[in-house]
C-alpha positions as CSV (number, residue, x, y, z in Angstrom):
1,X,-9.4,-8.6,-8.2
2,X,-11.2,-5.6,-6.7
3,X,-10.1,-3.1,-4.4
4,X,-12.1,-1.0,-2.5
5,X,-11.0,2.2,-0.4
6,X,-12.2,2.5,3.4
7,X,-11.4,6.2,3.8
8,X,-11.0,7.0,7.6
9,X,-8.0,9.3,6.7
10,X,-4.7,8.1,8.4
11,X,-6.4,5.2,9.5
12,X,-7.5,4.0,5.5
13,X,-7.0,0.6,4.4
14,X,-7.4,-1.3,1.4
15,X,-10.6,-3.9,0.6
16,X,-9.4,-6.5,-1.8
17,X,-11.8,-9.1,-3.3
18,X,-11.5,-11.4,-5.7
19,X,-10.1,-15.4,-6.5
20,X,-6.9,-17.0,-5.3
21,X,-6.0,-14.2,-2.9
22,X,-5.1,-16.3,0.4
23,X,-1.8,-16.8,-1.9
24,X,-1.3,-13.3,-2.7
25,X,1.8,-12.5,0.1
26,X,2.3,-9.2,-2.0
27,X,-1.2,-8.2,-0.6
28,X,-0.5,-9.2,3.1
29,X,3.1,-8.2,3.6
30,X,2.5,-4.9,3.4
31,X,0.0,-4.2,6.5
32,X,2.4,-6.7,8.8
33,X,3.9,-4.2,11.6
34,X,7.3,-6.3,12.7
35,X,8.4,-9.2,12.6
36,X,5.8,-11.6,14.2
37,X,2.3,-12.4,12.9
38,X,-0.2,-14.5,15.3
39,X,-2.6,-15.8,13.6
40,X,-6.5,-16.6,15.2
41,X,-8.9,-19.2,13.3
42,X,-11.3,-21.9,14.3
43,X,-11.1,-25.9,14.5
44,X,-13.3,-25.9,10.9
45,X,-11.2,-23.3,9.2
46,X,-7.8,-24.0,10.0
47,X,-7.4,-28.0,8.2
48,X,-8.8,-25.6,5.1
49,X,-6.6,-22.3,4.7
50,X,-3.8,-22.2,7.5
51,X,-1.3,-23.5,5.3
52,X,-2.0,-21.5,2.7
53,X,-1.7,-18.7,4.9
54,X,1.2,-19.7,6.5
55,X,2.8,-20.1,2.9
56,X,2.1,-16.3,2.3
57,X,3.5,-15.1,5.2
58,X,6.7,-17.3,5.1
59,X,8.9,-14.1,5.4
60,X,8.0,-13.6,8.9
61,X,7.7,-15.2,12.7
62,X,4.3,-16.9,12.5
63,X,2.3,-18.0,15.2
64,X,-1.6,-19.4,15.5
65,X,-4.0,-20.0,17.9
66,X,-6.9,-22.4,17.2
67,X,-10.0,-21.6,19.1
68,X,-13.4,-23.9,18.9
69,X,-15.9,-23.2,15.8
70,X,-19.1,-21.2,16.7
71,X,-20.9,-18.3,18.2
72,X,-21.1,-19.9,21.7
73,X,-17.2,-19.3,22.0
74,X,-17.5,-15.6,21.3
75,X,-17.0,-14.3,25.0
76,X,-14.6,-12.7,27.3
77,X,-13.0,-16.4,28.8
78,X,-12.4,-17.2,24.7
79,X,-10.5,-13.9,24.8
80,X,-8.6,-14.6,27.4
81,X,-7.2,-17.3,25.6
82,X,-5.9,-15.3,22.7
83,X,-4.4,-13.0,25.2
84,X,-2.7,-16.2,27.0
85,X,-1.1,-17.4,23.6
86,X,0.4,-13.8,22.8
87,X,2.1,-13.7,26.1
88,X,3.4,-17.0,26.4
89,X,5.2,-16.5,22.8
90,X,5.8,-13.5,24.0
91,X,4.2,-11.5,21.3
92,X,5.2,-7.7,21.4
93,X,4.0,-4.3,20.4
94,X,4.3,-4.8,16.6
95,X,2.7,-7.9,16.6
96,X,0.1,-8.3,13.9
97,X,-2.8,-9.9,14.3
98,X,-4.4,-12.4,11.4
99,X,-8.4,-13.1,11.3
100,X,-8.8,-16.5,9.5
101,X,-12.0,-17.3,9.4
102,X,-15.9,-15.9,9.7
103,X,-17.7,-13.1,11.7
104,X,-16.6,-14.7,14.8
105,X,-13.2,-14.7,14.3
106,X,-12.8,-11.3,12.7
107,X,-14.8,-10.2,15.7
108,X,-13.1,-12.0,18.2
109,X,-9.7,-11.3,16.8
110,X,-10.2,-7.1,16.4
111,X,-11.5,-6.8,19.8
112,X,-8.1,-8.3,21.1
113,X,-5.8,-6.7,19.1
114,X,-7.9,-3.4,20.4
115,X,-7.0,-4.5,23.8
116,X,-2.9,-6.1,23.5
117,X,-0.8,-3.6,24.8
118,X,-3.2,-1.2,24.4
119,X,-3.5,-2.0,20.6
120,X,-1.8,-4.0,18.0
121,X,-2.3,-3.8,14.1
122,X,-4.7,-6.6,12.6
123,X,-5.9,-7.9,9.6
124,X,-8.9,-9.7,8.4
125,X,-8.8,-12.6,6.0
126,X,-13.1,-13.6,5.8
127,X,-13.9,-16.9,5.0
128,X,-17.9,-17.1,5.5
129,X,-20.3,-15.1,2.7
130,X,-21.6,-13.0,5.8
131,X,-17.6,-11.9,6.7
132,X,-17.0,-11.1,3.5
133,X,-19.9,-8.5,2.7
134,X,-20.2,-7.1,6.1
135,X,-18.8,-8.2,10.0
136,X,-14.8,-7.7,8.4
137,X,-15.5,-4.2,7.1
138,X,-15.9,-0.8,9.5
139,X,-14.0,-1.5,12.8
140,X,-16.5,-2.9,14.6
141,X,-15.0,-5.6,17.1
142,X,-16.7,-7.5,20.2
143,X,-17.5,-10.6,22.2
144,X,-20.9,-11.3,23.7
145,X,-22.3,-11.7,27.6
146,X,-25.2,-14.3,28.1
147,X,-27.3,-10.7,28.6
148,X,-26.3,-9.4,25.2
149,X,-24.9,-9.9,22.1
150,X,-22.0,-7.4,21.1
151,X,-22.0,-5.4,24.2
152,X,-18.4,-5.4,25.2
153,X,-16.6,-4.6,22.2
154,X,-15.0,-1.3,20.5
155,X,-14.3,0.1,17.2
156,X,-10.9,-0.5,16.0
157,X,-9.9,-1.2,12.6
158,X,-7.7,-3.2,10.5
159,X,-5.2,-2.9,8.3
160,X,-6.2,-4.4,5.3
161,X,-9.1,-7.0,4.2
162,X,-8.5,-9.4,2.0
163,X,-11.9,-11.6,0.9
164,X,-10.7,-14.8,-1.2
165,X,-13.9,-15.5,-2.3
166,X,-12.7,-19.2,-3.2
167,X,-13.1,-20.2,0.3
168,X,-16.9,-19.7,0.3
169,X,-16.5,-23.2,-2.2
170,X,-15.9,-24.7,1.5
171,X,-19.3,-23.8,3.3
172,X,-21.9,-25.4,4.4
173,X,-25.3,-24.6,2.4
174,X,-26.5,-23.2,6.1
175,X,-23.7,-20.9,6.5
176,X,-24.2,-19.4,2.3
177,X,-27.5,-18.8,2.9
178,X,-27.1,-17.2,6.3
179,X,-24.7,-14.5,4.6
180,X,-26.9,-13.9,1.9
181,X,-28.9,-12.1,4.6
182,X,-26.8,-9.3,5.1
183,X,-26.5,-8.6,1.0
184,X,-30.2,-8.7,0.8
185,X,-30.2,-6.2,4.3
186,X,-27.4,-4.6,2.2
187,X,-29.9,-3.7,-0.6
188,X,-33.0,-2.7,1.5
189,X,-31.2,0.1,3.2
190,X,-29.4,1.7,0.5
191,X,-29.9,0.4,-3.1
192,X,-32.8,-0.6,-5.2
193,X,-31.1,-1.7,-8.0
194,X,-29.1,-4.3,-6.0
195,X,-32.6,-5.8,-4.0
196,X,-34.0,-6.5,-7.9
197,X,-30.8,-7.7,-8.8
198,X,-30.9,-10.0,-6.0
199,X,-34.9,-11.1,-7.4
200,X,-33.6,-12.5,-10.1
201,X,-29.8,-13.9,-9.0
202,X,-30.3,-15.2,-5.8
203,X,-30.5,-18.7,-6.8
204,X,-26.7,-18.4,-8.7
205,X,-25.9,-16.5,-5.4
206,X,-26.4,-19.3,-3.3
207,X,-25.2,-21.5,-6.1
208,X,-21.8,-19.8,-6.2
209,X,-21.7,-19.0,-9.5
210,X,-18.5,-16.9,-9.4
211,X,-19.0,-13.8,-10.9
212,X,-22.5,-13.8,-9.1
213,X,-20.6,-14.1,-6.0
214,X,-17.9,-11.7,-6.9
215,X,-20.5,-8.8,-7.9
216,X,-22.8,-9.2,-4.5
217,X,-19.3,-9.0,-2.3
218,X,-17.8,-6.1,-4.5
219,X,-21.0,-4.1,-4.3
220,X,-21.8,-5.1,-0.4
221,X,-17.8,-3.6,0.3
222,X,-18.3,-0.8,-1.8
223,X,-21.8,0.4,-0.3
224,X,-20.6,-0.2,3.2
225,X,-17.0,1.5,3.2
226,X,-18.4,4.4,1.8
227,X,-21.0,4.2,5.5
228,X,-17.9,3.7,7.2
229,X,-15.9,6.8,6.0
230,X,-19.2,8.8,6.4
231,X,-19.7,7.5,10.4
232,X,-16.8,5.3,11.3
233,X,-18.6,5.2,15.2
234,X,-22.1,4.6,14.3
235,X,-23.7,8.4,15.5
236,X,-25.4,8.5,12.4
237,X,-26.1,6.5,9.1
238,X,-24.3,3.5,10.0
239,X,-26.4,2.8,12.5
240,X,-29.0,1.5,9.1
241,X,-26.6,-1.3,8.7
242,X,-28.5,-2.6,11.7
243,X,-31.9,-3.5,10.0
244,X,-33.3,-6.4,11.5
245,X,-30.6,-6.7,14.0
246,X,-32.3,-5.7,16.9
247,X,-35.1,-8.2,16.3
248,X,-32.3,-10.8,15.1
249,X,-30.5,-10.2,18.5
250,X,-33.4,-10.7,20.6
251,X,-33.4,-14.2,19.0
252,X,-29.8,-15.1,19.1
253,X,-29.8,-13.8,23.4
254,X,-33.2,-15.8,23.7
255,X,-32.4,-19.1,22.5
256,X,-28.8,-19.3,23.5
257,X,-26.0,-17.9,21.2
258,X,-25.4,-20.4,18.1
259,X,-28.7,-21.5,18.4
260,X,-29.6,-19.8,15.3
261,X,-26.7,-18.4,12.8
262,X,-26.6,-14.5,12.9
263,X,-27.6,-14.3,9.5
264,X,-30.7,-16.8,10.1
265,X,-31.4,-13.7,13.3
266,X,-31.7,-11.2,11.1
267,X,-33.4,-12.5,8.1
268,X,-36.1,-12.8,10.5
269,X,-35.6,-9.9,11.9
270,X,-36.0,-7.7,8.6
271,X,-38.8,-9.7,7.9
272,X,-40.1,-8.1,11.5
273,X,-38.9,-4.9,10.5
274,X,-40.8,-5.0,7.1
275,X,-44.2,-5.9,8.8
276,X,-43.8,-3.6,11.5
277,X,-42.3,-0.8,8.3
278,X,-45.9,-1.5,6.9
279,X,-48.3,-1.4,9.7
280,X,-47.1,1.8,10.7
281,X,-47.7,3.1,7.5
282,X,-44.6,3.6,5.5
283,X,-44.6,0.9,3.0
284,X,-46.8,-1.3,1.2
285,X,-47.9,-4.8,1.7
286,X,-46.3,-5.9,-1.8
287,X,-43.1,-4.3,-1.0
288,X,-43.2,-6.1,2.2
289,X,-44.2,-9.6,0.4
290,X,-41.5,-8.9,-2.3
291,X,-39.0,-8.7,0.9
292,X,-40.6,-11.8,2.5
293,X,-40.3,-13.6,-1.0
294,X,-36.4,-12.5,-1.2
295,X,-35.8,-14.0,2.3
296,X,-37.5,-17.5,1.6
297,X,-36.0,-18.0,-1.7
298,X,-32.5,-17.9,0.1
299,X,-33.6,-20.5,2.0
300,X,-33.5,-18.3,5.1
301,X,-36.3,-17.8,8.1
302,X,-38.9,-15.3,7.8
303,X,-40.4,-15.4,11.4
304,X,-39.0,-15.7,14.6
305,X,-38.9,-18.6,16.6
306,X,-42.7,-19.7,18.6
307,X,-41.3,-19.8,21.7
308,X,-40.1,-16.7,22.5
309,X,-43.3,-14.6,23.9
310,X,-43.9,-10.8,23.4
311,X,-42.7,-10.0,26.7
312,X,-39.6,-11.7,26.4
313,X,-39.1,-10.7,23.1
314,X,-39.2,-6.8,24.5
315,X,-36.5,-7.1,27.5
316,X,-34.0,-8.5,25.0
317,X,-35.0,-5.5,22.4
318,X,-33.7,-3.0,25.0
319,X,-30.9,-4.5,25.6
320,X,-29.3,-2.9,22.0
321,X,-27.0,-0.4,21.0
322,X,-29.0,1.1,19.9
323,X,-31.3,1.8,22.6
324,X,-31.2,5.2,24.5
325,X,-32.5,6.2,27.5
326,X,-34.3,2.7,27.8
327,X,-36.0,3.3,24.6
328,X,-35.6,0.9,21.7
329,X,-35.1,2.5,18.7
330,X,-35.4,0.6,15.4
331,X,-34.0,0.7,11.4
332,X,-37.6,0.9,9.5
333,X,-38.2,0.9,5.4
334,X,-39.4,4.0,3.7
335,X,-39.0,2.0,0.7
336,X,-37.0,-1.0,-0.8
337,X,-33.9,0.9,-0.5
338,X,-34.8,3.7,1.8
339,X,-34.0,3.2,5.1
340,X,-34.1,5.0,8.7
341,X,-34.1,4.9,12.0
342,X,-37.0,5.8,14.8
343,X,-38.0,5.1,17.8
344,X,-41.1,7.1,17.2
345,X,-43.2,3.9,16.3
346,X,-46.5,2.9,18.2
347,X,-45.9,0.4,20.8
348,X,-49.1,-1.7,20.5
349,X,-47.9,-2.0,16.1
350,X,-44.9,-3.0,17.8
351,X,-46.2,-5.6,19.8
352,X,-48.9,-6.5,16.9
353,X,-45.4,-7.6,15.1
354,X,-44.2,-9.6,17.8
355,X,-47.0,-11.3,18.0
356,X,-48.0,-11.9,14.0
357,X,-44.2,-12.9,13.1
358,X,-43.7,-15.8,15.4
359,X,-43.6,-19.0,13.6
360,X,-46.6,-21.1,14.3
């Protein structure tokens, strides 16, 4: 096992990573508030783990509530459900509550327990590749409208993460490879060593070789709670942990949530980034091909879906966190492992990557 530090001062909490973990009650117990525990999880996740997690938290009153698998459910009504089952137990101010299950769920599940009582202590348990090395860590919680994704949310973060990285055994190939995305957008932003690491591993990555796996989560967690600590509210450098997601957005809003998996969204959209990173000058055409060649080899989509047309493709850009003052701003690549974040780009190299990095 691993354990990683998220250093937000009184508000710190423990990473752990490693094998067999979901059994590990001496890891859990200690982040439970009172006495009762409600724990959140999807139709596909629950038949898997549940028990196992039930098993670990025997010592105290557990409770679970079951919601349908996918992005499409991540909304307000879905929510409103969670709040429904912690009043009908009824669940009080110590309650603490349990993400089982991928970004959704960890998503879902903080934004509630930011909004129960006016907040109750929770903990995330990721099950999906793309949980594990990113959406569980920093705070940030939210459901999404039919206009946006992630725009009603708020920062609020858990007690303790605990990545059992024998449930990734359990994924669909789909699913791996759409987590793979945020290691490799991981890399790009921060650490060169990690993208060639990821040249020559990828395949054992998405193989699940296990100490393949256990490096790319340990080094993901350890890269991105030291972003946290340095801008738990996103004012600053965390906002880099966004490459390709306000392209990869677009895409999710424009074909429907769960269309596309959030990880197959931004693939594409750092593939968009890249172009744009190079046609504006900053990096060069083989950096941007060894990108490209990174993204395909995990199986993952490098261009955005034909049918979305430039002027689609801009409305949904501005509707972004990012975004200020109705101007999109956007994380570009200095380098493989150097990145920023401008909205000083040329609009017409913008729309040039709009256009070029549709699929055909």
């Amino acid at each position: 096992m691993k354990t990683f530090e998220v250093e937000l001062g009184e508000r710190s909490y423990p990473i752990h990573i490693g094998a067999g973990l979901l059994s590990r009650a001496d890891l859990l117990a200690p982040h439970v508030a009172g006495r009762q525990v409600m724990v959140i999880t999807n139709e596909t996740v629950a038949p898997l783990y549940l028990e196992t997690l039930r098993k670990s938290l025997s010592g105290f009153d557990v409770h679970e509530c079951i919601l349908p698998d996918g992005e499409a459910h991540k909304t307000l009504s879905t929510a409103e459900k969670i709040f429904e089952a912690l009043l009908a137990v009824p669940c009080d101010r110590q309650v603490t509550l349990v993400a089982l299950g991928g970004g959704v769920i960890g998503d879902i599940t903080g934004f509630v327990a930011g909004c129960y009582q006016r907040g109750v202590p929770f903990l995330q348990v990721p099950t999906t590749l793309l949980a594990q090395v990113d959406s569980s860590v920093g705070g940030k919680t939210a459901v999404n409208s039919r206009l946006g994704k992630n725009m009603i949310g708020l920062f609020y973060q858990p007690r303790c993460v605990l990545a059992d990285t024998d449930t990734l055994s359990t994924l669909p190939a789909r699913e791996l490879a759409a987590g793979t995305a945020e290691v490799i957008k991981t890399a790009l932003i921060r650490d060169s060593s990690l993208f060639e690491w990821l040249e020559i591993n990828v395949h054992n990555l998405i193989g699940l070789d296990a100490a393949i796996v256990a490096e790319a989560v340990a080094r993901c967690c350890d890269i991105k709670a030291a972003v946290v600590a340095e801008d738990e509210r996103e004012s600053g450098v965390r906002a880099l942990l966004n490459l390709g997601h306000t392209f990869g957005h677009a895409i999710e809003t424009g074909l429907g949530h769960g269309a596309w998996l959030h990880g197959e969204a931004v693939a594409a959209g750092i593939c968009m980034a890249a172009d744009l990173s190079v046609r504006s000058g900053l990096i060069r055409e083989d950096e941007r091909a060894r990108i490209e060649a990174l993204i395909v080899a995990a199986g993952l989509p490098s261009r955005a879906p034909a049918g979305l047309s430039v002027e689609r493709f801009r409305s949904l850009m501005k509707v972004d966190k990012k975004a200020l003052g109705g101007n999109v701003r956007l994380v570009l690549l200095n380098a493989i492992g150097d990145a920023f974040v401008s909205a000083d780009f040329a609009q017409d190299l913008l729309d040039q990557t709009l256009e070029a990095m549709r699929a055909a």
